[in-house]
C-alpha positions in Angstrom: 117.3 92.4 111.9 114.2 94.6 111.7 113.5 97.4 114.3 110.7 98.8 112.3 107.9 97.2 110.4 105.5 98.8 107.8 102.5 97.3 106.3 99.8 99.0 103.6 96.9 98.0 102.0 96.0 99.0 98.2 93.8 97.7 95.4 96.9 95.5 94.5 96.6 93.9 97.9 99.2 94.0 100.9 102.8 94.9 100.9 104.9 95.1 104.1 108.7 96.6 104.6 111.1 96.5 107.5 114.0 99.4 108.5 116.5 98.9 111.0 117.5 101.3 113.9 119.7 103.2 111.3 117.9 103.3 108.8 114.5 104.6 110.0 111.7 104.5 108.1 109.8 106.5 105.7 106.5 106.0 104.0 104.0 108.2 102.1 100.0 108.2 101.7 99.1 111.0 98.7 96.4 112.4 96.9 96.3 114.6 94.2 96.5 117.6 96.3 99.5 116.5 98.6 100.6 113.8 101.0 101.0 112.8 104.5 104.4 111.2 105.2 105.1 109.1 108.5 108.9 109.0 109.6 110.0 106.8 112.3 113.4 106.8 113.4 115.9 105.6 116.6 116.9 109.1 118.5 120.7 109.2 119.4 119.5 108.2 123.1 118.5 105.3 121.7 114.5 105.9 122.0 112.1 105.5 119.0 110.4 108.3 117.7 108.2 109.4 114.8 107.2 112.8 112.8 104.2 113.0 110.6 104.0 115.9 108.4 101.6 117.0 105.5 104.1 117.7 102.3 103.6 118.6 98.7 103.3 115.6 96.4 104.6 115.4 92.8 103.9 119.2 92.0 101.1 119.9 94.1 103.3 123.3 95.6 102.5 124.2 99.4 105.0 123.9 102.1 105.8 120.7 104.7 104.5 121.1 107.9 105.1 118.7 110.8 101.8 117.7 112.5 102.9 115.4 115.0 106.3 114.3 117.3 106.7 111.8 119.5 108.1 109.0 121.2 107.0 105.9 119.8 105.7 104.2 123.0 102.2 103.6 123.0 102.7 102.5 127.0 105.4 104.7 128.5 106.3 108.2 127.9 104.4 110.4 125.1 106.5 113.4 124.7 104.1 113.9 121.6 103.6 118.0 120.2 101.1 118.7 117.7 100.9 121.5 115.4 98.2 123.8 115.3 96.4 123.1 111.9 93.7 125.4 110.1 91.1 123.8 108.3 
């Protein structure tokens, strides 16, 4: 059964995908110069939880860095840190 559920929207229309508590996970938006990946995952205490970081995409060089943490609970606890980014 699906914990977590995915949707995206493209120029070939609508595509959704489901992970389960152990699975997590993972998707991807890019651009020529690098990408934003979302993570969402189920913590060993059993809480959901999600990381965004800006990564390098298919050659584009640079490092990861992790913008966002969190709890995902959009009504309860937010335990959310956010790197400090220069723009």
């Amino acid at each position: 059964m699906s914990h977590f559920y995915g949707k995206l929207q493209g120029s070939r229309g609508e595509a959704t995908r489901c992970g389960t508590a152990s699975s997590g996970m993972t998707t991807y938006a890019a651009g020529w110069g690098g990408a934003v990946r979302v993570e969402v995952y189920t913590q060993a205490d059993g809480r959901d939880a999600f990381m965004v970081s800006l990564v390098p995409w298919q050659g584009s060089g640079g490092e990861s860095v992790a913008l966002a943490t969190g709890l995902l609970d959009s009504t309860g606890e937010r335990m959310t840190t956010y790197a400090a980014v220069v723009v």
